[in-house]
N, C-alpha and C positions, 0 to 999 in steps of 0.2 A: 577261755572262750574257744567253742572248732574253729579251727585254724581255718576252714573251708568259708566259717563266718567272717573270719577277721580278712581273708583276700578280697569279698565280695565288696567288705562297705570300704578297703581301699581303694577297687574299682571306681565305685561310685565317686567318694573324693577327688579324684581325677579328673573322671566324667564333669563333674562338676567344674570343678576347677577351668578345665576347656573352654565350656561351655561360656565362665565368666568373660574368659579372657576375647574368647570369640564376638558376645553382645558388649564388650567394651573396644573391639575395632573400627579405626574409622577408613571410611573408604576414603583417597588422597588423588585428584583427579588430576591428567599428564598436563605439566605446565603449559599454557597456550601457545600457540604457534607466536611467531614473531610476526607483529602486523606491517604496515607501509607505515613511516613515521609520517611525520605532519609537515612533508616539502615537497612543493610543487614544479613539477620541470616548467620552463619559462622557453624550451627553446628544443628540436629535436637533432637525432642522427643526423640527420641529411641537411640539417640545418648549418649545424657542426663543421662539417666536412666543408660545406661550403666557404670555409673560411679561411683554409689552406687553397693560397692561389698558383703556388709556386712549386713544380718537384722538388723534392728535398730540403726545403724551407723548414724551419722551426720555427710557425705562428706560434706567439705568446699569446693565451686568451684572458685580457687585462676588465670583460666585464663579467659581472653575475650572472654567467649561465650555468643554469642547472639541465641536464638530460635526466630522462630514466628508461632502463630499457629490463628484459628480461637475457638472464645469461643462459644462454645456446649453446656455450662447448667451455671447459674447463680441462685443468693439468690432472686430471684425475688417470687417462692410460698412460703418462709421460709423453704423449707423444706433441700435448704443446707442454713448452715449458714458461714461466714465470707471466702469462699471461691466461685473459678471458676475453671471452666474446660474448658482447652482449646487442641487442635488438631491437627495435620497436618500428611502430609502423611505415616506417621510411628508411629505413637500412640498417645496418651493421657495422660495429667497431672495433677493434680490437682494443684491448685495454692492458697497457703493458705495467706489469707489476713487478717489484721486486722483492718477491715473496717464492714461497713454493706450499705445496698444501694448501694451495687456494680452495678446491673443492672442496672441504672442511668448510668453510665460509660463504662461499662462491658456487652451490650446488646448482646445474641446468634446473632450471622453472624459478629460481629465485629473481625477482625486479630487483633492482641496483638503483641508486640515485646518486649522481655523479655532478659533486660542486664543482664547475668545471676552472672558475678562476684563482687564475696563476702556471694550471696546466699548458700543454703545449700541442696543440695538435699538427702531424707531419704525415708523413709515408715513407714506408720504405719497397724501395721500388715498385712504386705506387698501388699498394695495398695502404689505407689508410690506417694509423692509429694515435694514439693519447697516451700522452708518458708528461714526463717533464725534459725541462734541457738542462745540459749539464754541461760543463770542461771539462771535456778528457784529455790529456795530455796538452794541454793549452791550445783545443779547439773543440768549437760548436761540437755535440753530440747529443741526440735523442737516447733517452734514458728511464728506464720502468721507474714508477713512483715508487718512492722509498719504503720501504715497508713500518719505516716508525711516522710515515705518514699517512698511508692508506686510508686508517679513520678520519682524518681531516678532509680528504677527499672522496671517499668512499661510504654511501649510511646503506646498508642492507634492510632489503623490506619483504614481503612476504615471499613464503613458499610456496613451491610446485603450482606455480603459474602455467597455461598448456603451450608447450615448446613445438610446433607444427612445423615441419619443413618444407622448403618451396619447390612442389612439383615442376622441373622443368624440362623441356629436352633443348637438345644442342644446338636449336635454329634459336629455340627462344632465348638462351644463354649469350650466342653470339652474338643476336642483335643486343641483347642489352649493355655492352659494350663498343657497338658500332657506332661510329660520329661522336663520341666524347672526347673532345679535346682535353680534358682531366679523367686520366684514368681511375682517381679514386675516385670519382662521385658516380661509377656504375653503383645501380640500385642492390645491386646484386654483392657485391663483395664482403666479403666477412659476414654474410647471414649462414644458415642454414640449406642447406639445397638437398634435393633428389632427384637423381638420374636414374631413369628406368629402362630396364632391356640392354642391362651394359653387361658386359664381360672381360675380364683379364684377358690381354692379349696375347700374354706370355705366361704360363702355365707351371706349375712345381716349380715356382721359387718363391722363398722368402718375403714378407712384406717388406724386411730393411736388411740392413746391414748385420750379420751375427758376430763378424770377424773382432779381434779386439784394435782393430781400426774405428771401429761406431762412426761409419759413414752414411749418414742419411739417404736413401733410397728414391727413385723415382719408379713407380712401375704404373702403364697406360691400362686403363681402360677403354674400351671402346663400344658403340653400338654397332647392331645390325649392317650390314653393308646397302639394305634397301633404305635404310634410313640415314644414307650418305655416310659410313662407314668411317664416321665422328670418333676421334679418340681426344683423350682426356689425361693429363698427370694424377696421381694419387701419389704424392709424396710423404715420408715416414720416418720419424726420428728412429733411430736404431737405439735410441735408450728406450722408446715405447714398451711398454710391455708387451705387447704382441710382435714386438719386430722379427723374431724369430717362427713366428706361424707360417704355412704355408697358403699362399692366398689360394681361396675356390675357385673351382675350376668350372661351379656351375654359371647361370646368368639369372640378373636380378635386377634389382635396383641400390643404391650406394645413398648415403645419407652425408655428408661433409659440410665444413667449411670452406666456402668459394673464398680463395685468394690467387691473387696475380704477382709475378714475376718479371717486371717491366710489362713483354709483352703476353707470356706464356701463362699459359691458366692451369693453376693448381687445386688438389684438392686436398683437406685436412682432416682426416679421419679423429672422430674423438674416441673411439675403441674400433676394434675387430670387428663388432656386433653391428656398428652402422653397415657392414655389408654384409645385405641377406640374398643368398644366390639358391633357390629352391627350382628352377626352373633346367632343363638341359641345357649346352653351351652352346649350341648347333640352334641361330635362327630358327623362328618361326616362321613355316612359307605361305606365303598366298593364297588365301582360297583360290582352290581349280588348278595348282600347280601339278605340270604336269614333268616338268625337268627347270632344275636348280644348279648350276652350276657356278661359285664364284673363287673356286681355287685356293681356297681359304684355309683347307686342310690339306695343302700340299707341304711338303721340308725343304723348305729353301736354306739353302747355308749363305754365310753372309758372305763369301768371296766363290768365283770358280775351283773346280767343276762345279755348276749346275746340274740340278736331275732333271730329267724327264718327267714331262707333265703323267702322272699314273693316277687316274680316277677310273674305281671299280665300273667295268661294264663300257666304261670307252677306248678306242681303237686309238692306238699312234703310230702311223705304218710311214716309213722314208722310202719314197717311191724311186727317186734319185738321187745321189749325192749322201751329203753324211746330217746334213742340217738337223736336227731337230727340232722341236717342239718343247719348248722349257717351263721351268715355273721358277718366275722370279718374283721379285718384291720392292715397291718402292712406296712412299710416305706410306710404310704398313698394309701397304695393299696388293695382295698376290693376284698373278696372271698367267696366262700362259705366254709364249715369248719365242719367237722364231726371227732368225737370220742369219744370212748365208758367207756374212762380213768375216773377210779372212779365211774364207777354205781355199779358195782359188778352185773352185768347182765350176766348168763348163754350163751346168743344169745341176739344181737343187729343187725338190720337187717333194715336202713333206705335207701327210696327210695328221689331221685331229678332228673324228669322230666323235658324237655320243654318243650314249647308249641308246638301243632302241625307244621308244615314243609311241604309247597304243593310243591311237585319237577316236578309237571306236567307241568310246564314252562319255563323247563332249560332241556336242554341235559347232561351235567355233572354237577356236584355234589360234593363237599369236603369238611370233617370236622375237624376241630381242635380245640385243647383245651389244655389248662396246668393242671399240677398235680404238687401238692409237697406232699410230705411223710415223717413225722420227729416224733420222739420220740419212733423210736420202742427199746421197752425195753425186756432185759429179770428177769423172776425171780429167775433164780438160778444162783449168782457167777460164771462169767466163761461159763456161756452157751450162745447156741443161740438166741439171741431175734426171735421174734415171731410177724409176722407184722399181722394186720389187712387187710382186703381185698376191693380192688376197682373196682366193676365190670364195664364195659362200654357196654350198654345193647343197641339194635332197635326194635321198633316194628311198624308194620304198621295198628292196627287194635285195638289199644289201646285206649280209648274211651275221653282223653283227660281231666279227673276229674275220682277220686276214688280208688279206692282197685287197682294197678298193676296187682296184680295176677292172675288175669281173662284174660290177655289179653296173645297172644304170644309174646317172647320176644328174638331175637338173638343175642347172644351174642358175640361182636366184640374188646372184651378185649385183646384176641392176636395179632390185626391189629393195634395195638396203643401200646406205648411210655410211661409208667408209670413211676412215680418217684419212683428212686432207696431208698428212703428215706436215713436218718441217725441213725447209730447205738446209736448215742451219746444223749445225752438228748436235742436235738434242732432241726434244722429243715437244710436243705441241704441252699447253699447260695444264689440259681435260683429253678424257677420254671423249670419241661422238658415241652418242645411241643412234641404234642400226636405223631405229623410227618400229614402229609395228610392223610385221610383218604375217599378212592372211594366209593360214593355213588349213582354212575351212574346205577347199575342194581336195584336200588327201582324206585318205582311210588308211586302217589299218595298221600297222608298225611300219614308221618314218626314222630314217637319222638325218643330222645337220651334219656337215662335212666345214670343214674350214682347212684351203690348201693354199699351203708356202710356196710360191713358185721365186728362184730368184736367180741371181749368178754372179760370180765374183772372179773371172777369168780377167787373172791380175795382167794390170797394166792397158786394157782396152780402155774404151771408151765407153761401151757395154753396161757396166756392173749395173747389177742390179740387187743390192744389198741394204735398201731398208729395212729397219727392224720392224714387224709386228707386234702389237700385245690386243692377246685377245680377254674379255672378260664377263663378269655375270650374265652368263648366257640363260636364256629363259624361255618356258615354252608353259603360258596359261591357256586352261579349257574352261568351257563354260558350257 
């Protein structure tokens, strides 16, 4: 036979051959998802929790309650360990286990159904959770459920349930913790949460600990300083897998578990990816903002020397004496910062400028700014202390670099709100706001002036060495 014949009808054979095997395939469809079993909760979250009366108490739960919630955050980054957090429409629990690889079982959008008797519901430093009790060293101790009993307390039901976090900001947060005489039954705890327009306060470091210490981390986030310049814990197991990341440096919003620490409010990252910062670091200003000032970009170091307050385009000129004009920091909040305490200077007489201010494109005009006032002391037992002075100066003809002096300068220190300071050796508890201040009859390029005047000629009766802090200075057009 031509060999060219015998290839052809091997072909074919083949051909054929496929073809059987292919109309003898059967299509094999993906096993069904896992449904909810057939148990109905009898009892909720918030229901739960109501049932620990006592900090630190180990409630035994001796009847048939059943919960069910969806899981929220699981050991899937390491950054929780041996526990889940699960949800439903009345709060959040933590659920302590004693297992690892939960997230294999345990995946966020899964509902949970949780036989809750015999369990134990407690808190630890009143952050609420569910374990069992146990003896350890022959005393009481709260204790993750054993893990050769998880299924007895534990029945898994459907997936990819939708996991939504709770939009909130830090007034709505605060309050939901205000006037609760049981810190775990804030609504808020161990759910899901988002905080928008935050930013790392602290920049080019690490989310935890790298060192082979694996010391858990705390690093703040914080809001805007117009929106009361709120900061926040983000704390971080340094076995995380991301503990070595460097945290962003943009601003965004943050997605965690809300937990407490006695008093102190934490927050629990389930990966890196809950914080998405697409935005710049640097607030966003005010429509009609015409000058922004909150010293927030200055380098304070944590002990003296201090720097000098140095913002582009503004003037720091020491008219008298050596005083300056400083930028310090305290609960995270930077200022400028003048007094004359310990020079032993006859007259101190330091000037802090803006930069110039064009009003020729707004119709009205308003300025505001805070003051604090603290340490006015006296030198004779029983007398009056004796404050230092804060002038709030404008000039429209000020040259914008140099000597102050040369230029004219109006003074609008009656029009404004000065801190009353404190007589006592500290500082008052708030900053005051100046109140509005109308700048609609100027034109043209304006600067604000704020001048140190003070004196510290040791051993009078004289001094005049309180401290100032001056801050978010602001100038809206409209």
């Amino acid at each position: 036979m031509n060999k060219y014949l015998k290839i052809s009808l091997f072909a074919l054979l083949i051909t054929g051959f496929a073809v059987t095997l292919n109309s003898c395939k059967k299509d094999f469809d993906a096993p069904p998802a896992p449904a909810d079993p057939a148990i109905v909760a009898n009892t909720t979250i918030a229901a739960l929790k109501a049932l620990h009366q006592t900090a630190g108490a180990y409630d035994i739960i001796n009847d048939d309650l059943i919960i069910e919630g969806i899981v929220v955050a699981n050991d899937r980054s390491g950054n929780l360990y041996k526990q889940i957090f699960i949800e439903d429409s009345t709060g959040g629990l933590q659920i302590a286990l004693d297992a690892t690889s939960l997230y294999g079982t345990y995946p966020v959008g899964r509902k949970v159904f949780i036989k809750c008797k015999g369990l134990c519901i407690s808190d630890y430093n009143n952050t609420p959770q569910l374990g069992v009790k146990a003896t350890v060293a022959g005393l009481p101790s709260f204790e993750g459920i054993p893990g050769s009993l998880i299924n007895k307390y534990l029945v898994g039901g459907s997936l990819n349930n939708p996991v939504a976090p709770h939009v909130l900001t830090f007034a709505q947060l605060n309050a939901a913790g205000t006037g609760i005489a049981k810190p775990w039954l804030n609504r808020y705890l161990n759910t899901l949460i988002q905080l928008d327009n935050v930013a790392f306060e602290t920049l080019n470091q690490t989310y935890s600990d790298t060192s082979v210490y694996k010391s858990t981390q705390n690093r703040n986030i914080k809001d805007c300083p117009s929106n009361g310049n709120n900061t926040i814990i983000i704390r971080t197991s340094a076995y995380a897998n991301f503990a070595g990341k460097t945290v962003p440096s943009g601003r965004g919003s943050v997605q965690s578990i809300y937990t407490i620490f006695n008093t102190t409010k934490q927050l629990l990252l389930r990966d890196s990816s809950d914080v998405q910062f697409t935005n710049p670091y640097a607030c966003a200003l005010p429509p009609g903002t015409l000058l922004n000032e909150d010293f927030e970009t200055q380098n304070v170091p944590a002990t003296a020397p201090y720097n000098v307050i140095s913002v582009p385009g503004w003037t720091h000129y020491i008219q008298s004496g050596t005083t300056s004009f400083f930028a310090r920091i305290f609960s995270n909040n930077k200022y400028a910062y003048a007094s004359c305490f310990g020079t032993n200077e006859a007259n101190a007489v330091t000037w802090l400028i803006t930069n110039g201010v064009n009003l020729n494109n707004t119709a009205t005009e308003t300025l505001t700014f805070k003051t604090m006032q603290g340490y006015i002391l006296s030198t004779i037992p029983g007398g009056t202390p004796v404050q230092s002075s804060l002038k709030v100066l404008l000039s429209t003809n000020y040259t914008g670099s140099g000597n102050p002096t040369t230029a004219t300068w109006t003074d609008i220190t009656s029009q404004v709100a000065l801190s009353p300071g404190s007589t006592t050796t500290n500082f008052p508890a708030t900053f005051t706001n100046s109140g509005n201040v109308d700048l609609s009859s100027y034109s043209g390029t304006i600067y604000v002036a704020f001048r140190y005047e003070g004196a510290d000629p040791s051993g009078t009766a004289n001094d005049k060495t309180s401290a100032w802090e001056v801050d978010d200075v602001r100038i809206i057009g409209n």
